[in-house]
Backbone as CSV, one residue per row, in Angstrom:
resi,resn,N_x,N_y,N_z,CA_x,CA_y,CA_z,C_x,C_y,C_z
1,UNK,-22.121,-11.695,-23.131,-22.166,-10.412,-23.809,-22.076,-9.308,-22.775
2,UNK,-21.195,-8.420,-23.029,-20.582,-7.245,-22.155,-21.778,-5.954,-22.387
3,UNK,-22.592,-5.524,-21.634,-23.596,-4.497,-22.157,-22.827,-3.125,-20.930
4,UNK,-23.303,-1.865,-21.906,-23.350,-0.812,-20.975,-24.402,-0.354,-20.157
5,UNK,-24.424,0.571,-19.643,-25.410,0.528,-19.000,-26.490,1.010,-19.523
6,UNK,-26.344,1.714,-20.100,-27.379,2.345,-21.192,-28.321,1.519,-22.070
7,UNK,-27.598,0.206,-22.092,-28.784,-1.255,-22.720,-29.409,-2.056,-21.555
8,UNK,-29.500,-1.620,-20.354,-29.961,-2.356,-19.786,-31.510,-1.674,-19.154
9,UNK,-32.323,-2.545,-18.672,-33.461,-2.159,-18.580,-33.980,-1.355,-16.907
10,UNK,-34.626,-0.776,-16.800,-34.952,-0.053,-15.577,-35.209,-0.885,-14.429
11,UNK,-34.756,-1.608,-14.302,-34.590,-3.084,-13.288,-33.775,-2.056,-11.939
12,UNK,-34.274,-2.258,-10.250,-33.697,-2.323,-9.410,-32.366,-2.248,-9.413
13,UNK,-31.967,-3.274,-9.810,-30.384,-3.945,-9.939,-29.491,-2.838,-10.718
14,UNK,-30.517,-2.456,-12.107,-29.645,-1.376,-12.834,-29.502,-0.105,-12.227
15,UNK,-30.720,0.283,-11.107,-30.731,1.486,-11.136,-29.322,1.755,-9.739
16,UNK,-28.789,0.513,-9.472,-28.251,0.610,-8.317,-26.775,1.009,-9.059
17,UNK,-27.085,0.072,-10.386,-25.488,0.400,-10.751,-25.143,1.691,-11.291
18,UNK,-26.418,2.398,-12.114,-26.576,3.659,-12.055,-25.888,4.580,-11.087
19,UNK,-26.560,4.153,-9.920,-25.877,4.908,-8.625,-23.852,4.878,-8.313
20,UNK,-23.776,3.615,-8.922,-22.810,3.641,-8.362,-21.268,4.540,-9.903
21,UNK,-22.172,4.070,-11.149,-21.602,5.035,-12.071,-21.459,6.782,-11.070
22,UNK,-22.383,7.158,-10.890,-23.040,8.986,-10.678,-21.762,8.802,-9.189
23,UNK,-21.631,7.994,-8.021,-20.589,8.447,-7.438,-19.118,8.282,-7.383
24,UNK,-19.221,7.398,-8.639,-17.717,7.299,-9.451,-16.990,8.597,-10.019
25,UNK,-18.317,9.016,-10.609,-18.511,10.653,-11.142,-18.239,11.910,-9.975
26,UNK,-18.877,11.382,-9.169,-18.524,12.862,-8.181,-17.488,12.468,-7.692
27,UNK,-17.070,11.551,-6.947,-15.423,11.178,-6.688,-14.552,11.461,-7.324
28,UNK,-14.582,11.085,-8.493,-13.206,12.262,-9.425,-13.685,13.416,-9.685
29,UNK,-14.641,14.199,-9.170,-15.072,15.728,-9.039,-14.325,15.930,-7.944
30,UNK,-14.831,15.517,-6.975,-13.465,15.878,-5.188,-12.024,15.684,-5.392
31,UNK,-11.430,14.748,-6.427,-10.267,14.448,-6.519,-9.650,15.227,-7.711
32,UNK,-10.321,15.753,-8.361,-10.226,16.850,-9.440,-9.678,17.968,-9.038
33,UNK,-10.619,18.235,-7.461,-10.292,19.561,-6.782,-8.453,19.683,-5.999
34,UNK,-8.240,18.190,-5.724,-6.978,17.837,-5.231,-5.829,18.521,-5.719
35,UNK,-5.732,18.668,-6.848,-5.178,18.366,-8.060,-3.995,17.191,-8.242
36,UNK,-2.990,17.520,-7.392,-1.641,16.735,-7.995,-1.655,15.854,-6.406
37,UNK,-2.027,16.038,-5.298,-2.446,15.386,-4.592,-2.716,14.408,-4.419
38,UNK,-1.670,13.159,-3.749,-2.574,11.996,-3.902,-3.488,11.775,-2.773
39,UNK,-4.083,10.337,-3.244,-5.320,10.077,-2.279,-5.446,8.527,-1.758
40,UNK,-5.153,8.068,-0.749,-5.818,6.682,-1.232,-6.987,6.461,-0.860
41,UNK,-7.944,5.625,-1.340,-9.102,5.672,-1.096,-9.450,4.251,-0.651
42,UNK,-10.044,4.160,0.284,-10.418,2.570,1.071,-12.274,3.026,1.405
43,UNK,-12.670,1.691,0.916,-13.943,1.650,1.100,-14.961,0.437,1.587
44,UNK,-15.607,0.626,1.970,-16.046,-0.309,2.712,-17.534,-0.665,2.248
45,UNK,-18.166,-2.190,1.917,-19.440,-2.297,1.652,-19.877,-1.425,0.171
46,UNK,-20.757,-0.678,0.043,-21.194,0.255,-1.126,-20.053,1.386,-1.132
47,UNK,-19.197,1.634,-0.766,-18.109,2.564,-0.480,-16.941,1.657,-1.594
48,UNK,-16.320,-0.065,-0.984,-15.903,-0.482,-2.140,-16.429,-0.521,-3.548
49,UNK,-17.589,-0.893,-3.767,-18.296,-0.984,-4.782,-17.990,0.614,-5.640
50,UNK,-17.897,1.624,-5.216,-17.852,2.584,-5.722,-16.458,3.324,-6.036
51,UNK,-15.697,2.693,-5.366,-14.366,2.699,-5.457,-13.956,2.316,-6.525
52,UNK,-14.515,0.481,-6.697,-13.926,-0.296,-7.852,-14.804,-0.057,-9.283
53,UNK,-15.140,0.633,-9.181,-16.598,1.348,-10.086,-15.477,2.055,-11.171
54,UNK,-15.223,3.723,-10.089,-13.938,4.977,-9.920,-13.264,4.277,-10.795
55,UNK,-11.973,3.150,-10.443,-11.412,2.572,-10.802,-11.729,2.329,-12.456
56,UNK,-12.726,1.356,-12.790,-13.015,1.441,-14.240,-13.195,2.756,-15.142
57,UNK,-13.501,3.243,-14.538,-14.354,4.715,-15.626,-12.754,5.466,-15.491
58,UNK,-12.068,5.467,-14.138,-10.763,6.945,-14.044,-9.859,5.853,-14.160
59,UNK,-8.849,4.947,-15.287,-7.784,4.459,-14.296,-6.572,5.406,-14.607
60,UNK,-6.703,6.380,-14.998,-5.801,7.729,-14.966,-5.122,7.856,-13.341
61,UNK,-6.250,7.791,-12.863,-5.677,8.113,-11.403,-5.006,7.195,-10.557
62,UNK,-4.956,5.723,-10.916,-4.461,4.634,-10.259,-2.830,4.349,-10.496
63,UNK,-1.945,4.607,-9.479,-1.238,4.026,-9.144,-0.767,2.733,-8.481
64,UNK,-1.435,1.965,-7.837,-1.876,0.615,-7.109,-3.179,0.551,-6.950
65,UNK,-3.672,-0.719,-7.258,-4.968,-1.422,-6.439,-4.847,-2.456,-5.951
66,UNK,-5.732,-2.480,-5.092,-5.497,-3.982,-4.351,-7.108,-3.702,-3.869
67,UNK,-7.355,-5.254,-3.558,-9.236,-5.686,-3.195,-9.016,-6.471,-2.711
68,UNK,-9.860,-6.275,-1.340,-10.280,-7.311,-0.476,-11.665,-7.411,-0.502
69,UNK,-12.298,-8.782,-0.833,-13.380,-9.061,-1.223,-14.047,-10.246,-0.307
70,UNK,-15.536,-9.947,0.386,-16.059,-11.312,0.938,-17.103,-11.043,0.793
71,UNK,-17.375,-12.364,0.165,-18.622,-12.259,-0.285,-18.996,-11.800,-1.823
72,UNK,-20.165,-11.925,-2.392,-20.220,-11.796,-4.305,-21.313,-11.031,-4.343
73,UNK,-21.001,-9.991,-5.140,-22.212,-9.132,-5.710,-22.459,-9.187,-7.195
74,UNK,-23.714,-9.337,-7.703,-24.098,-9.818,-8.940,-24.627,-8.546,-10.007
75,UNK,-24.598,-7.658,-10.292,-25.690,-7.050,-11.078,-25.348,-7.796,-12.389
76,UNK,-26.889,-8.065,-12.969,-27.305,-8.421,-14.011,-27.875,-7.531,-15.212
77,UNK,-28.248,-7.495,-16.429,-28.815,-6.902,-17.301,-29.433,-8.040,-17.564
């Protein structure tokens, strides 16, 4: 079962993903300011994570993605 975040409980884990919603949010605030500007954006550690976050919530703005991934990160509800 697919939950938002809004059903999940005040758990560590959620509040991280929290975090990473809020700089998904300000990232297309800076890229807002761009306007027609492109950008590519490479991130590293909590930097990817927030990238591929961006990605779900804006894919307005995606022209290519590509992920390089090592290693597994879990959040749970």
């Amino acid at each position: 079962m697919n939950k938002s975040y809004h059903d999940c409980k005040n758990t560590r884990s959620n509040l991280i993903l929290l975090s990473f919603f809020k700089y998904a949010r300000d990232l297309e605030a800076v890229l807002s300011l761009a306007g027609d500007k492109r950008a590519i954006l490479l991130g590293h550690s909590m930097g990817g994570m927030t990238i591929l976050r961006f990605c779900r919530l804006f894919p307005e703005y995606l022209m290519i993605t590509t992920s390089m991934v090592c290693g597994t990160h879990q959040v749970a509800c």
